[in-house]
TORKOL-4160 file (C-alpha; in steps of 0.2 Angstrom, whole numbers, padded with zeros to 4 digits, m for minus):
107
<pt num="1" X="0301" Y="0342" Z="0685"/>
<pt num="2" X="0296" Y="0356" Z="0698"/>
<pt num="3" X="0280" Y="0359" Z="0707"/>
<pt num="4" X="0270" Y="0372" Z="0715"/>
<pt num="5" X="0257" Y="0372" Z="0725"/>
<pt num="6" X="0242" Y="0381" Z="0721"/>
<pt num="7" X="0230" Y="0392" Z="0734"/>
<pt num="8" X="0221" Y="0375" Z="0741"/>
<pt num="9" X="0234" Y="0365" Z="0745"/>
<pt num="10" X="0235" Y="0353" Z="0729"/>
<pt num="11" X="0251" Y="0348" Z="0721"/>
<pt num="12" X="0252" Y="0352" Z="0704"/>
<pt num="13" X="0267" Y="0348" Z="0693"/>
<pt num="14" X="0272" Y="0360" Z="0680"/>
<pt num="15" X="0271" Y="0349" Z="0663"/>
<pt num="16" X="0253" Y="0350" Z="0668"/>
<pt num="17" X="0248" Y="0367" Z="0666"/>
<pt num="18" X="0245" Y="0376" Z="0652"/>
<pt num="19" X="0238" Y="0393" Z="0648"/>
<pt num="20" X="0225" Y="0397" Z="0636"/>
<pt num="21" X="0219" Y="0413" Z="0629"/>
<pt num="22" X="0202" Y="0417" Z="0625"/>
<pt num="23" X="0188" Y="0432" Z="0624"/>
<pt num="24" X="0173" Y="0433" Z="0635"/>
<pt num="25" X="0156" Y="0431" Z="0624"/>
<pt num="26" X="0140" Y="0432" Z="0633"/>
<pt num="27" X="0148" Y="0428" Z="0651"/>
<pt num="28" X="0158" Y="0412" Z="0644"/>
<pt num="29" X="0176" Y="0410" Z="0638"/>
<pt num="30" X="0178" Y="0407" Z="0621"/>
<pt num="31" X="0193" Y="0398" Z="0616"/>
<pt num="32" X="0205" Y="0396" Z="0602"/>
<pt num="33" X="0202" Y="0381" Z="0590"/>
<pt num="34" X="0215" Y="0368" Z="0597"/>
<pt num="35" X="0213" Y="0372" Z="0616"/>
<pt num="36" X="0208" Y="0357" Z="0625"/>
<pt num="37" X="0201" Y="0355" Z="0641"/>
<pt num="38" X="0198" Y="0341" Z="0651"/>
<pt num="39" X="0179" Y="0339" Z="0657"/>
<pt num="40" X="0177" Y="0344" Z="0674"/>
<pt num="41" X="0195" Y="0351" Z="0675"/>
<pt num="42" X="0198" Y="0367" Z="0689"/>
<pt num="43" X="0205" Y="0383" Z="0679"/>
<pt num="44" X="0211" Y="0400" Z="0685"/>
<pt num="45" X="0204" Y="0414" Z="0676"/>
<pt num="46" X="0212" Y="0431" Z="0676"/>
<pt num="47" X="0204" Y="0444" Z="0667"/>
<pt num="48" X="0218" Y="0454" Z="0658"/>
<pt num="49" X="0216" Y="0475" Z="0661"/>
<pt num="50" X="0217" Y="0482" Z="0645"/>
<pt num="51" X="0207" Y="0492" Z="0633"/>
<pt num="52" X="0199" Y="0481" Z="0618"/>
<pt num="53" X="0210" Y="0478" Z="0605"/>
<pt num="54" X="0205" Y="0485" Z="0589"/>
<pt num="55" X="0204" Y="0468" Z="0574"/>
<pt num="56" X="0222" Y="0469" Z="0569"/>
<pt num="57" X="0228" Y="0469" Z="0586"/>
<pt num="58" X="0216" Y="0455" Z="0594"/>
<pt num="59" X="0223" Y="0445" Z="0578"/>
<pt num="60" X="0244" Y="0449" Z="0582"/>
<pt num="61" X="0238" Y="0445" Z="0601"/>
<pt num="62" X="0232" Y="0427" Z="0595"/>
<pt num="63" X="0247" Y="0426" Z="0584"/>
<pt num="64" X="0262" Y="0428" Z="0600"/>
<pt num="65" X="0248" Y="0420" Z="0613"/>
<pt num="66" X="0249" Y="0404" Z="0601"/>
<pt num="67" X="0267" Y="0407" Z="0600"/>
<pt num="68" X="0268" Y="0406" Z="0619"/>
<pt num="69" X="0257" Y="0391" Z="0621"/>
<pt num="70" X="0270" Y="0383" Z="0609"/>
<pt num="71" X="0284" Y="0387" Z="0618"/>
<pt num="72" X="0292" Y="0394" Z="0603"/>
<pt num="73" X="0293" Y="0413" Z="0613"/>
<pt num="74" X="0295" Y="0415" Z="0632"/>
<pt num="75" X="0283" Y="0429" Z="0635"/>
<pt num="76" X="0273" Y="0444" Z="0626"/>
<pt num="77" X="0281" Y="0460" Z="0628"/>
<pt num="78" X="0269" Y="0474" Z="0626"/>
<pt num="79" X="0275" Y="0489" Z="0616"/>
<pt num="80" X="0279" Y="0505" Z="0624"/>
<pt num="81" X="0269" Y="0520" Z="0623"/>
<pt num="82" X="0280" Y="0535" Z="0618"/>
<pt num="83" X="0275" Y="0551" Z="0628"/>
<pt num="84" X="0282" Y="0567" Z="0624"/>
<pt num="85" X="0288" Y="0576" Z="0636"/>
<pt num="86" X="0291" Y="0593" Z="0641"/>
<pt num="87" X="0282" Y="0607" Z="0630"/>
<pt num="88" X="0289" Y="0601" Z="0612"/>
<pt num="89" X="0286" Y="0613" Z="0596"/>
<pt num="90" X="0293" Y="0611" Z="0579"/>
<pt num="91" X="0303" Y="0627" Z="0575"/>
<pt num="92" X="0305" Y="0631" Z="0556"/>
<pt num="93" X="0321" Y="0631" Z="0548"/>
<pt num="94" X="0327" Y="0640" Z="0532"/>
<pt num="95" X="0338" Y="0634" Z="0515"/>
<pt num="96" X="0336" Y="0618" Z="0507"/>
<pt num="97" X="0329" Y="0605" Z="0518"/>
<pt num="98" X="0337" Y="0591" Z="0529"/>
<pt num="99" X="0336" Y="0577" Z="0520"/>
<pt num="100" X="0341" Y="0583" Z="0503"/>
<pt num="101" X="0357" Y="0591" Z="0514"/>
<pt num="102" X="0361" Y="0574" Z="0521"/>
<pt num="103" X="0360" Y="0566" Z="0502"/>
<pt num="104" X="0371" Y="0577" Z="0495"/>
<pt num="105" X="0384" Y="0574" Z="0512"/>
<pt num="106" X="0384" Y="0555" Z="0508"/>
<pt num="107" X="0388" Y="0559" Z="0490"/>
């Protein structure tokens, strides 16, 4: 079993942390059903920076966090935002178009 020490000094062993997810309502953390914490336990909260998730994405975010807490995936890999670059234009092409071309190639 490893252990860390934490910012005052205390020794903490690793099969004792667990990290929770939850959304701030009225300046208090709500929770998960299933999350359990000890009364008058010390926690570490760290605001994620992000934009608010619109519904299906807070519910998917849930979905991998549970995930995590189970130990069933390692970490949550955010998806990548696809920038175009450079000064991109769609040009038009004459004849039959591409995908009818590519059909008729497989055939």
């Amino acid at each position: 079993m490893s252990e860390q020490t934490n910012k005052k000094s205390h020794v903490v062993k690793e099969s004792q942390a667990a990290i929770y997810y939850g959304v701030v309502k009225g300046n208090t953390i709500v929770m998960p059903a299933g999350a359990h914490l000890t009364e008058g336990s010390t926690v570490e909260v760290r605001p994620m920076v992000q934009a608010p998730p619109a519904k299906q994405d807070e519910k998917e975010m849930l979905f991998k966090q549970r995930l995590l807490a189970m130990g069933l995936i390692k970490e949550i890999k955010m998806p990548r935002r696809y920038v175009l670059r450079g000064n991109r234009k769609p040009i038009r092409v004459s004849g039959k178009p591409l995908s009818e071309t590519i059909v008729e190639e497989r055939r």
